[in-house]
Residue frames as qw, qx, qy, qz and C-alpha x, y, z in Angstrom:
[[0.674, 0.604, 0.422, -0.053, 8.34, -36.30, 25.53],
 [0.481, -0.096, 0.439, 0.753, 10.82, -35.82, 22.45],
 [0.227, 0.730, 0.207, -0.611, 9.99, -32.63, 20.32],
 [0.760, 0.453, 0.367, 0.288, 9.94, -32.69, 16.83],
 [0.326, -0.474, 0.234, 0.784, 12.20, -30.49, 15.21],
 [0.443, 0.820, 0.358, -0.055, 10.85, -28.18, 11.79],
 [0.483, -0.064, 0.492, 0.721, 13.27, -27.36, 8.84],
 [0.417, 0.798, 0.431, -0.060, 12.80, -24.08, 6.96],
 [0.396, 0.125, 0.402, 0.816, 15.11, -22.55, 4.51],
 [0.375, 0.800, 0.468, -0.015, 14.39, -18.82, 3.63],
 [0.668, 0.333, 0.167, 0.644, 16.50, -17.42, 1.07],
 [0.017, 0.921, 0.087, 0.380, 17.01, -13.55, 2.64],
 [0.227, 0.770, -0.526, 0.282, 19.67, -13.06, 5.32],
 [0.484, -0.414, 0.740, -0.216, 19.83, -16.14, 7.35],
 [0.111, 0.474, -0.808, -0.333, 21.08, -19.37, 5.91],
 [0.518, -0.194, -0.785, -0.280, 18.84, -21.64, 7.72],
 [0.424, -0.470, 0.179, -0.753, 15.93, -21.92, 10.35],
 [0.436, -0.123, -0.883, 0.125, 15.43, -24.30, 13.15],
 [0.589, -0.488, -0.227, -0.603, 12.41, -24.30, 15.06],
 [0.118, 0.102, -0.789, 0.594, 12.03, -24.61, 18.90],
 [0.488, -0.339, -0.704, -0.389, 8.79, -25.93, 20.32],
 [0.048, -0.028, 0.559, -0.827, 7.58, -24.28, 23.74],
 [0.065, -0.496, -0.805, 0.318, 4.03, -24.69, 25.74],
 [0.240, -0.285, 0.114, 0.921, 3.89, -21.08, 24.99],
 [0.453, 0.257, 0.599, 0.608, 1.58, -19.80, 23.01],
 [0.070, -0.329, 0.020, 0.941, 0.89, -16.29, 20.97],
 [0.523, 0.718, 0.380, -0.257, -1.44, -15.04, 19.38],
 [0.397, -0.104, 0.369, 0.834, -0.49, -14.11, 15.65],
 [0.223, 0.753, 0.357, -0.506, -1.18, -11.15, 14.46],
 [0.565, 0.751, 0.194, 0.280, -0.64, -9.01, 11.26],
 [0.456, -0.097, 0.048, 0.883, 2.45, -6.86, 10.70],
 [0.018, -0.956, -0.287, 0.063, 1.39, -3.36, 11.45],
 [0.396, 0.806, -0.090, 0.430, 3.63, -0.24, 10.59],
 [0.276, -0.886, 0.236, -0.290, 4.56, 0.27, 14.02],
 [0.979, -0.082, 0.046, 0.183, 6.34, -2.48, 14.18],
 [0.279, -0.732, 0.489, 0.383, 10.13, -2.22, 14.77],
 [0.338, -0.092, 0.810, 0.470, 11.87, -3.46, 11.11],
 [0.540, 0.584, 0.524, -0.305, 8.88, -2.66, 9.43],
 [0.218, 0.812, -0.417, -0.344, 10.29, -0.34, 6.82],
 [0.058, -0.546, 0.755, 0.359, 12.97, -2.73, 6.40],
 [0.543, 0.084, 0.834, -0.048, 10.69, -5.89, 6.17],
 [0.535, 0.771, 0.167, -0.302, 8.76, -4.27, 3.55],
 [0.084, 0.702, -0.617, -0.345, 12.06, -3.25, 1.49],
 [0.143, -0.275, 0.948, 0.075, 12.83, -7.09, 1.47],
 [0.596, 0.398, 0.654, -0.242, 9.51, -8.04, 0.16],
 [0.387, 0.833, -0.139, -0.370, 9.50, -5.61, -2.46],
 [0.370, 0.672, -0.515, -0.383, 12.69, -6.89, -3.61],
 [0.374, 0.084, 0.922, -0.056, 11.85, -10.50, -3.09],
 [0.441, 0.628, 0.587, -0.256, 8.77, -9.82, -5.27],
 [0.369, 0.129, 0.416, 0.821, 10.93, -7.76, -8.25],
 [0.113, 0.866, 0.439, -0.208, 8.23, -4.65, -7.63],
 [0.023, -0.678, 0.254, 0.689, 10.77, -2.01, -9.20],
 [0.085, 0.204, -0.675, -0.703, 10.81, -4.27, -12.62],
 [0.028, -0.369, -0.909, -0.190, 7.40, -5.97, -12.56],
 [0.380, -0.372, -0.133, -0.836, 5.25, -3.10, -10.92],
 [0.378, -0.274, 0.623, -0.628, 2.82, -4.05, -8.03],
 [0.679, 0.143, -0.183, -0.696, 0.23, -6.15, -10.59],
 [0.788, 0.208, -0.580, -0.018, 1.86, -9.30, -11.27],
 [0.071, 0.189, -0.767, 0.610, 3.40, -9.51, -7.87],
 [0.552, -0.042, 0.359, -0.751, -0.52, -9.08, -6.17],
 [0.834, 0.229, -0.233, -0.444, -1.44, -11.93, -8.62],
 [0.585, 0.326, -0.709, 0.221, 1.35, -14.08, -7.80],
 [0.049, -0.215, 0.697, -0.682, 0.59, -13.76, -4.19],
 [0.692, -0.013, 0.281, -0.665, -3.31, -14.42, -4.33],
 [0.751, 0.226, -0.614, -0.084, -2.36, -17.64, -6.07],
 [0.442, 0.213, -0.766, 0.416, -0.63, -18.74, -3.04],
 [0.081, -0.184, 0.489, -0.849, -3.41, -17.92, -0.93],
 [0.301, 0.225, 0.838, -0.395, -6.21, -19.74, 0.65],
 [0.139, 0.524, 0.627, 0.559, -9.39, -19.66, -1.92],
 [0.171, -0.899, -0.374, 0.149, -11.49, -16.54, 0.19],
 [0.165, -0.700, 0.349, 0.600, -8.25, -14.27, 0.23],
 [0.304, -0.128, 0.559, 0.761, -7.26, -14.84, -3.18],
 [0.082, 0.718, 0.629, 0.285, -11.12, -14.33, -4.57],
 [0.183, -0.933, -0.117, 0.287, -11.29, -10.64, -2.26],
 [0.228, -0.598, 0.324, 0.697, -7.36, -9.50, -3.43],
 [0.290, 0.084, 0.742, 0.598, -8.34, -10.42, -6.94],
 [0.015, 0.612, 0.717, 0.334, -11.28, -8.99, -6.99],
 [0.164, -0.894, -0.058, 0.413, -10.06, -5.74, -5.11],
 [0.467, -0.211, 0.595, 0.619, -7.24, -5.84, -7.98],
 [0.303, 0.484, 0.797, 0.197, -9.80, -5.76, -10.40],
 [0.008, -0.947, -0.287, 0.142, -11.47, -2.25, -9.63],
 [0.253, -0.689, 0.344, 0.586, -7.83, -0.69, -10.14],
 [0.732, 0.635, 0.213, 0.124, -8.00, -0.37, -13.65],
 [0.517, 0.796, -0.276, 0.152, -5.01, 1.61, -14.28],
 [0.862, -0.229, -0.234, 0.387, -1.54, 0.57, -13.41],
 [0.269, 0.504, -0.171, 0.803, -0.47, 4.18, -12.90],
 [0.553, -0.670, -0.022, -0.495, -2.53, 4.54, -9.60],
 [0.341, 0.405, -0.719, 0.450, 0.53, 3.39, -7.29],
 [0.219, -0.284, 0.581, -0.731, -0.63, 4.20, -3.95],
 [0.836, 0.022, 0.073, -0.544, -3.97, 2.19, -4.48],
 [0.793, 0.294, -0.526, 0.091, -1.58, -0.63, -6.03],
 [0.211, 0.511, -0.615, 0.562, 0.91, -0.33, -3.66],
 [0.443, -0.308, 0.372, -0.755, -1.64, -0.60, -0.65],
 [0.846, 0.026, 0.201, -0.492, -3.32, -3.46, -1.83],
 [0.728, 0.231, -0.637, 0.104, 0.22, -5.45, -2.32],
 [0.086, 0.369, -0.748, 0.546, 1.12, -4.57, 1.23],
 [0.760, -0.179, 0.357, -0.513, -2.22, -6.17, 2.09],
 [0.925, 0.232, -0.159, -0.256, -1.13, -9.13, -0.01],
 [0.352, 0.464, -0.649, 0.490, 2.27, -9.18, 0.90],
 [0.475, -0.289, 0.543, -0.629, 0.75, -9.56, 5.17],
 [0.928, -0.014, 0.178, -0.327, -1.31, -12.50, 4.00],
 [0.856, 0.352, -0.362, 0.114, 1.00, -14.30, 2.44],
 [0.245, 0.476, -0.684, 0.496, 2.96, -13.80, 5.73],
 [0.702, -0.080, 0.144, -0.693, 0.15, -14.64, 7.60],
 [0.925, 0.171, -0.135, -0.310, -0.50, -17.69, 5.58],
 [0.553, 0.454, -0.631, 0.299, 3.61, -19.15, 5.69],
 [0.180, 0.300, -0.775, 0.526, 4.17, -19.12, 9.59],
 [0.736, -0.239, 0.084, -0.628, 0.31, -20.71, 10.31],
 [0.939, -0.154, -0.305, -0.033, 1.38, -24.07, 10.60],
 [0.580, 0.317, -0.526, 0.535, 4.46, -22.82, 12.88],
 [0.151, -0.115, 0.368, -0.910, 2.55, -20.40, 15.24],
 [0.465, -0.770, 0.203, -0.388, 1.37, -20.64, 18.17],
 [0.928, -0.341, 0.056, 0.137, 3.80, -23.87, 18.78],
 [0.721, 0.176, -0.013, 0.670, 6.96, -22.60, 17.27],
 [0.281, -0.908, -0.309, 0.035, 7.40, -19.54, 19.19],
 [0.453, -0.803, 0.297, 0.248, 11.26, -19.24, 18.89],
 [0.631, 0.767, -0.117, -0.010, 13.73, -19.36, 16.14],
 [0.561, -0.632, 0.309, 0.437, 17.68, -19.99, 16.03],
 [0.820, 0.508, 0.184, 0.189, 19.83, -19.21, 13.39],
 [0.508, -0.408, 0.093, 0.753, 23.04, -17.63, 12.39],
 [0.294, 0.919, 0.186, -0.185, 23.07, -14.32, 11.19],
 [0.644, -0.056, 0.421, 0.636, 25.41, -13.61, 8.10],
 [0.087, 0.409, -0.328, -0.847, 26.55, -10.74, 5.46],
 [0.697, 0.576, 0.420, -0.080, 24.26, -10.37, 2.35],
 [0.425, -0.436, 0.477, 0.634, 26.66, -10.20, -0.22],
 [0.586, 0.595, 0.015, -0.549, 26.37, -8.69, -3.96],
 [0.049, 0.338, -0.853, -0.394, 28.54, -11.50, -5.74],
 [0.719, 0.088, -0.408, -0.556, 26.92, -14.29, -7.10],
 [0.872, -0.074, -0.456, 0.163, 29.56, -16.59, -5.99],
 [0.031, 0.850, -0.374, 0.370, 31.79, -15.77, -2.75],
 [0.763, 0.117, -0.606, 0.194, 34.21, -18.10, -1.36],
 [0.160, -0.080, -0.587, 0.790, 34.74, -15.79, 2.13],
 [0.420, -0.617, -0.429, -0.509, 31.19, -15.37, 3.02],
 [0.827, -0.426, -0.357, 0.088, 31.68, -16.70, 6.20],
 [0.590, -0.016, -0.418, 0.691, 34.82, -14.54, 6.99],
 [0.090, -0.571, -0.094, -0.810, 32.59, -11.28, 7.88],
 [0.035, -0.082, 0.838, -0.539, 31.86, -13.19, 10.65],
 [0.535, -0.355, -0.477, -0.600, 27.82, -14.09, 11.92],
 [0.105, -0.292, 0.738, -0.599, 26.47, -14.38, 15.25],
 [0.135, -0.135, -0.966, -0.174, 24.43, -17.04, 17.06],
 [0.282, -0.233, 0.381, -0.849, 21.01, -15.79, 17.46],
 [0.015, -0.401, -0.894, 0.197, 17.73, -17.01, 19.45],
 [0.134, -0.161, -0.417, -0.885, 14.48, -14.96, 17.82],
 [0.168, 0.432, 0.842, -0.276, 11.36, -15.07, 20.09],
 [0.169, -0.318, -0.584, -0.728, 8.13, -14.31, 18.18],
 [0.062, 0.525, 0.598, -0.603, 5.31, -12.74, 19.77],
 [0.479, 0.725, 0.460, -0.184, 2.85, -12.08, 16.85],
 [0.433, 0.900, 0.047, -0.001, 3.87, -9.16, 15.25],
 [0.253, -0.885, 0.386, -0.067, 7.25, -8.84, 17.24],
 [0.858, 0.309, -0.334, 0.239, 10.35, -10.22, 17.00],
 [0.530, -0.766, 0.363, -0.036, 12.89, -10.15, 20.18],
 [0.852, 0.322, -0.407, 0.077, 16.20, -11.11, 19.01],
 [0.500, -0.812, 0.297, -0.049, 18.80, -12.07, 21.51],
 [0.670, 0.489, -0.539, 0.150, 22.52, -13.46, 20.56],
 [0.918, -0.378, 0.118, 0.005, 23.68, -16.21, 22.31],
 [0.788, -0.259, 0.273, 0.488, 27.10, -16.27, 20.47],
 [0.278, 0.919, -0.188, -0.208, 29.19, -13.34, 18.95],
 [0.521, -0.452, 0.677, 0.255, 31.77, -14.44, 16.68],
 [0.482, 0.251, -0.649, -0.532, 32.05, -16.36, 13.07],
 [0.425, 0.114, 0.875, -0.202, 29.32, -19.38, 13.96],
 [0.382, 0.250, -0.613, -0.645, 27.05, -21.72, 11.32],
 [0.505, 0.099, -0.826, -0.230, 25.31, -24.13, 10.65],
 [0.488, -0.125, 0.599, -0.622, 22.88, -24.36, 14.29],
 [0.567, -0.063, -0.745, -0.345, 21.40, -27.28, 14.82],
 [0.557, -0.476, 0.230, -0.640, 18.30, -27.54, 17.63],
 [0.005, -0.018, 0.966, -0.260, 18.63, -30.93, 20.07],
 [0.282, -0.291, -0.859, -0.313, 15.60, -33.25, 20.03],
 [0.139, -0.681, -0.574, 0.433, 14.14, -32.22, 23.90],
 [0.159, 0.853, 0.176, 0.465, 14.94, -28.32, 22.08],
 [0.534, -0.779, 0.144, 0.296, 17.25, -27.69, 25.47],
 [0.329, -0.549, 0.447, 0.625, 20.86, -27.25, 23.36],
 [0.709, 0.688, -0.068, -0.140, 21.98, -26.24, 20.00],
 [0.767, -0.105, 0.427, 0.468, 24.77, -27.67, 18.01],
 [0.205, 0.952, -0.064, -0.216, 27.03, -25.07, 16.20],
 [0.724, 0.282, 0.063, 0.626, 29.99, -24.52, 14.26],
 [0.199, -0.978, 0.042, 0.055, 32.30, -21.80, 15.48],
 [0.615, 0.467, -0.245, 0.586, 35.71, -20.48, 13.99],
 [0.482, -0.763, -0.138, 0.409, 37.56, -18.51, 17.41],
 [0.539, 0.693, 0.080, 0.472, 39.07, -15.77, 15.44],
 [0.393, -0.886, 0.155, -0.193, 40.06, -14.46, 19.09],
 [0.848, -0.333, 0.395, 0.117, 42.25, -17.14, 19.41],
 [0.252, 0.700, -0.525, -0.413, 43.61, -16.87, 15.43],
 [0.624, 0.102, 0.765, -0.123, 41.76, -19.97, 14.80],
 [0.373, 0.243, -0.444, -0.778, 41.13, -20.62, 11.21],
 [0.179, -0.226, -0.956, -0.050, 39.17, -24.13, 11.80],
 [0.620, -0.336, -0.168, -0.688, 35.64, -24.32, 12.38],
 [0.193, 0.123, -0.930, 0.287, 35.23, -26.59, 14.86],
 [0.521, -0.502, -0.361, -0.589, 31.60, -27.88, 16.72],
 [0.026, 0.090, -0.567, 0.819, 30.48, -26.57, 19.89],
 [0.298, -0.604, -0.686, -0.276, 26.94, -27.10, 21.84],
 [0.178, -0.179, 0.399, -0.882, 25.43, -24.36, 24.13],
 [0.194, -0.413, -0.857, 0.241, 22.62, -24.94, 26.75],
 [0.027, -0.622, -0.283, -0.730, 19.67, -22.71, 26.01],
 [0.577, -0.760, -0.293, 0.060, 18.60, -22.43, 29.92],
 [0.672, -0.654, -0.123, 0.325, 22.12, -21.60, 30.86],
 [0.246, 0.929, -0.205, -0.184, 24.10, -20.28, 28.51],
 [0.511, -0.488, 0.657, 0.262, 26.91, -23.04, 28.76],
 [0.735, 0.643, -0.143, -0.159, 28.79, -23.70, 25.93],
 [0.811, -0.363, 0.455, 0.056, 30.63, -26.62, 25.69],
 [0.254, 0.622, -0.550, -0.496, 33.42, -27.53, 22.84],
 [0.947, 0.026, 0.279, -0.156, 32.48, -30.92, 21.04],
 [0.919, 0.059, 0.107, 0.375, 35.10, -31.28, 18.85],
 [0.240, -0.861, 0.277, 0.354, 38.72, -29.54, 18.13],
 [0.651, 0.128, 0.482, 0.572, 41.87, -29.64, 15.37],
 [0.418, 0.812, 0.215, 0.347, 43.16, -27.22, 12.89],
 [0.537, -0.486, -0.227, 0.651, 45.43, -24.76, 13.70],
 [0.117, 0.904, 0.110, -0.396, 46.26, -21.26, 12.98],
 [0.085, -0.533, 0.658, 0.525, 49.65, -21.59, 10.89],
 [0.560, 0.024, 0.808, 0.184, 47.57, -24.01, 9.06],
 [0.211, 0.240, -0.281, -0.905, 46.79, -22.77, 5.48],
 [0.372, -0.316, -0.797, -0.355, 44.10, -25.85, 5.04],
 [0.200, -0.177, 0.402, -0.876, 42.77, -25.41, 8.09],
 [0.331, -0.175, -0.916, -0.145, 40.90, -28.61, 8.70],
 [0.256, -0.059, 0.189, -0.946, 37.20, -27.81, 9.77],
 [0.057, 0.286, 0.954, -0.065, 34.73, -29.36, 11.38],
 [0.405, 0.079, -0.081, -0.907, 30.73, -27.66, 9.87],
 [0.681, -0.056, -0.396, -0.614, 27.32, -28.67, 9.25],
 [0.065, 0.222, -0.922, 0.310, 26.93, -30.58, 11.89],
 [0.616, -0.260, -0.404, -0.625, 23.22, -32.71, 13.35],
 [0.394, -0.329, 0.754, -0.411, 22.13, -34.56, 16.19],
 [0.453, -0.048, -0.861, -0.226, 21.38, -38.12, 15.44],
 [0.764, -0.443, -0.208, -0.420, 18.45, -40.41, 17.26],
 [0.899, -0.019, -0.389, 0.201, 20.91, -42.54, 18.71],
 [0.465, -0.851, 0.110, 0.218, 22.84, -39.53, 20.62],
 [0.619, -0.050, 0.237, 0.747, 25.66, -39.54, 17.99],
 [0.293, 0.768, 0.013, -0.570, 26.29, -36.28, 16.13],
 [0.768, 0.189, 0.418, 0.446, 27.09, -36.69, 12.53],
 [0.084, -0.868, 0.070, 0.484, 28.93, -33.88, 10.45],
 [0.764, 0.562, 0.060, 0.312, 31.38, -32.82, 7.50],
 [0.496, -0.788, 0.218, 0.293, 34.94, -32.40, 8.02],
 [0.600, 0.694, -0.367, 0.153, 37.98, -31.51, 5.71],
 [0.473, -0.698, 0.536, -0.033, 39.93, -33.23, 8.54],
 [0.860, -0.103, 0.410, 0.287, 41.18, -35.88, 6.45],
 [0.120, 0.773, -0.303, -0.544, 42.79, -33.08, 3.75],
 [0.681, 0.048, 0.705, 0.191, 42.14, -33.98, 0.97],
 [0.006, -0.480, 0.277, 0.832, 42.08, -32.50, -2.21],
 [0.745, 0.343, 0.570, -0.045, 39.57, -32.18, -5.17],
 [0.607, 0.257, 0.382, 0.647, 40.57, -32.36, -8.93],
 [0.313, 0.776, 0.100, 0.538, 39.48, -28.35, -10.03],
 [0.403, -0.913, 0.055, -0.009, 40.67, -26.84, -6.51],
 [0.268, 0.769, -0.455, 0.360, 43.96, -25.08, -5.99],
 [0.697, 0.110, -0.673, 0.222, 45.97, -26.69, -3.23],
 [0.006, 0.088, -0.562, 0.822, 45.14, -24.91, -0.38],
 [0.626, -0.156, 0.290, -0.707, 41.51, -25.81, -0.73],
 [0.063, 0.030, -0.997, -0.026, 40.35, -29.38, 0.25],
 [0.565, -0.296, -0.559, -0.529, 36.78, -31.41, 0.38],
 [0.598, -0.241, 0.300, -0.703, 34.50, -32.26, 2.62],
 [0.554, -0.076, -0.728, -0.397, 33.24, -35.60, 3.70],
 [0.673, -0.392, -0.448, -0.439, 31.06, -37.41, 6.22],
 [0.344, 0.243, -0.782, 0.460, 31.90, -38.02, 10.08],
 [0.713, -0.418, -0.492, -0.272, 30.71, -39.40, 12.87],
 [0.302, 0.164, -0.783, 0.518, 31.25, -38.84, 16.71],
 [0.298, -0.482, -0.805, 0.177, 29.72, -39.42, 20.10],
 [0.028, -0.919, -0.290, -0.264, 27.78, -36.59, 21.94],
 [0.437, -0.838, 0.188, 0.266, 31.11, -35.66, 23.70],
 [0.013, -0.816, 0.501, 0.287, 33.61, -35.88, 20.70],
 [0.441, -0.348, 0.824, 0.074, 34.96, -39.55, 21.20],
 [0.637, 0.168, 0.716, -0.233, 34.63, -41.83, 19.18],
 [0.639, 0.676, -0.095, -0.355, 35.10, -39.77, 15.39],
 [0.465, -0.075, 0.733, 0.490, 35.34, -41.93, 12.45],
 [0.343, 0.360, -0.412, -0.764, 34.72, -40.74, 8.84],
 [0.650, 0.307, 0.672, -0.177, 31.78, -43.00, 7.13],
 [0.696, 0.659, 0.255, -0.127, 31.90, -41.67, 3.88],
 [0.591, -0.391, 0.479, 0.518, 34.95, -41.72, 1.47],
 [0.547, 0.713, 0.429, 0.095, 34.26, -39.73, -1.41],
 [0.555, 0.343, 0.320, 0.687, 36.71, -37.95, -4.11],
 [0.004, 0.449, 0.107, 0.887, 34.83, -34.41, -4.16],
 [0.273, -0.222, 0.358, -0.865, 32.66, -32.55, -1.55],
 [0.438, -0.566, -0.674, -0.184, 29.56, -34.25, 0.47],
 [0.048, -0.027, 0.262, -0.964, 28.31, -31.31, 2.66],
 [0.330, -0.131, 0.121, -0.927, 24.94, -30.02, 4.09],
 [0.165, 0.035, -0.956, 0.240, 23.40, -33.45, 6.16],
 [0.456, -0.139, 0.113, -0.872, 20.12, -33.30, 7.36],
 [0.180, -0.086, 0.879, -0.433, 18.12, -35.64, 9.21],
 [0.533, -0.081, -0.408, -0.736, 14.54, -36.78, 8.07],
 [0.580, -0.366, 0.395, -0.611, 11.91, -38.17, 9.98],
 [0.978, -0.014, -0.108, -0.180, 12.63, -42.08, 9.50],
 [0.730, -0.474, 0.368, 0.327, 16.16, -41.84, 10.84],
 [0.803, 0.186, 0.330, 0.460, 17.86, -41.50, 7.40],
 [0.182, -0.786, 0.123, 0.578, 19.96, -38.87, 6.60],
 [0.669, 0.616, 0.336, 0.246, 20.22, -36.81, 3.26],
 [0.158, -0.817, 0.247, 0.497, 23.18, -34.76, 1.66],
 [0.715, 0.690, 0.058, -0.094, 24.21, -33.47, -1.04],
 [0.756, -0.230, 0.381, 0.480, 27.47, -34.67, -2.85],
 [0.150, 0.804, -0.325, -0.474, 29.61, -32.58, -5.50],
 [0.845, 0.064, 0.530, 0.045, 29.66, -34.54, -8.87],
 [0.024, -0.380, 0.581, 0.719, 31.87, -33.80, -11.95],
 [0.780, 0.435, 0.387, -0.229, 29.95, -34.47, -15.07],
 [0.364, 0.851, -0.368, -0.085, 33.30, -33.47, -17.27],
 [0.207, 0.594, -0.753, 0.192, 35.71, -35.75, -15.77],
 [0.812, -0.279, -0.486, -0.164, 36.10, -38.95, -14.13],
 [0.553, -0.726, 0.284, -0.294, 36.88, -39.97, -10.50],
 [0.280, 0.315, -0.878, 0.226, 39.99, -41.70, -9.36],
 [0.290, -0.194, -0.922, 0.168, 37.65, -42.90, -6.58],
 [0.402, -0.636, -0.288, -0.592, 33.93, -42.61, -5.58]]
């Protein structure tokens, strides 16, 4: 039986989440203090929730909005009795109960069948923009969940991106730069979650190369093809300096063979993604200032 596969995007230190689907299942529970990361998890709410410039009020209110109609009637109506907004600890207490539901409430429709996580783990960085995110490096990891707990274990150590879970949920598709090697290409690579093998799907780029043609973002089609974005045809776009080139659309079999570029576009087309009727969506990089020698 083919497993569906569950896309979630959350905007704190991992780029993007792909759900694995095991027989498995846990109970979920609330995040208790004793929890390992706890401290930190908290930290990252707080400043997901702007609690140093908003205070605890508006945050608790923003959260019972988002929350079933019984929980938001009880935190609103424990909110209520706090009359002053100097009484921290009482505030404080009764976001970190709101803050739990509202975690609670997000990973109920994943738990008890999504039980396992993959993703690459990357720098948080204080720029706005940063063109070398990616050079700090990020390893691949595999997250099992058990309620409160979190067991991570890294499957690849190294600069890797862009994971992407196979349909049975037995291999992921990655992107991996070999900086051991004085690789600057990304190139895509699949590991076998049972065994650990890790196989190279495609290759190109070298080290003396200052473009460093790179295969990323990469997906498993229904059909057993993989489809990706590659700067392997170097190309250049109108505001970039000459050492950086676009992205655009390719296509090979599940062993490599077979790549041909499908899309033929002027500026960037990057970050593919699969949707459940077979059609695939990505976004494309459009000038609104200038025109295109060719779309």
């Amino acid at each position: 039986m083919q497993l569906p596969k569950v896309f979630l995007s959350i905007p704190v230190q991992i780029t993007m989440i792909l759900f694995l689907f095991f027989n498995t299942l846990y109970a979920l529970e609330a995040l208790e203090p004793t929890v390992q990361y706890y401290t930190q998890i908290v930290r990252t709410w707080k400043e997901q929730d702007s609690v140093v410039t908003k205070g605890y009020r508006a945050p608790i209110e923003q959260i019972a909005l988002q929350l079933p109609q019984e929980t938001k009637l009880a935190l609103l109506t424990e909110l209520a009795t706090i009359i002053s907004d100097s009484d921290t600890p009482q505030l404080e207490q009764l976001y970190l109960k709101a803050a739990t539901a509202r975690r609670l409430h997000l990973l109920q429709p994943y738990l008890p069948d999504s039980t396992q996580i993959v993703y690459s783990a990357h720098r948080v960085w204080t720029q706005i923009y940063n063109d070398n995110a990616n050079e700090a490096g990020g390893d691949l990891v595999l997250l099992t969940m058990k309620g409160g707990l979190a067991i991570p274990t890294v499957l690849v150590s190294g600069q890797t991106r862009d994971p992407d879970v196979s349909f049975d949920a037995k291999k992921v598709l990655y992107a991996f730069r070999d900086v051991a090697k004085g690789k600057r290409s990304y190139n895509l690579y699949e590991i076998e979650l049972s065994t650990k093998d890790i196989r190279q799907i495609t290759s190109g780029g070298t080290a003396s190369d200052p473009r460093h043609n790179s295969d990323v973002d990469g997906i498993y089609l229904p059909n057993d093809d993989i489809m990706f974005c590659s700067t392997r045809m170097i190309q250049m776009g109108d505001c970039l300096d000459d050492n950086s080139i676009t992205a655009n659309l390719f296509l090979c079999n599940k062993d490599g063979k077979f790549l041909r570029r499908i899309s033929y576009d002027q500026a960037h087309i990057c970050y593919p993604s699969l949707l459940s009727n077979g059609q695939v969506i990505y976004s494309r990089w459009d000038y609104n200032d200038k025109n295109h020698t060719y779309a």
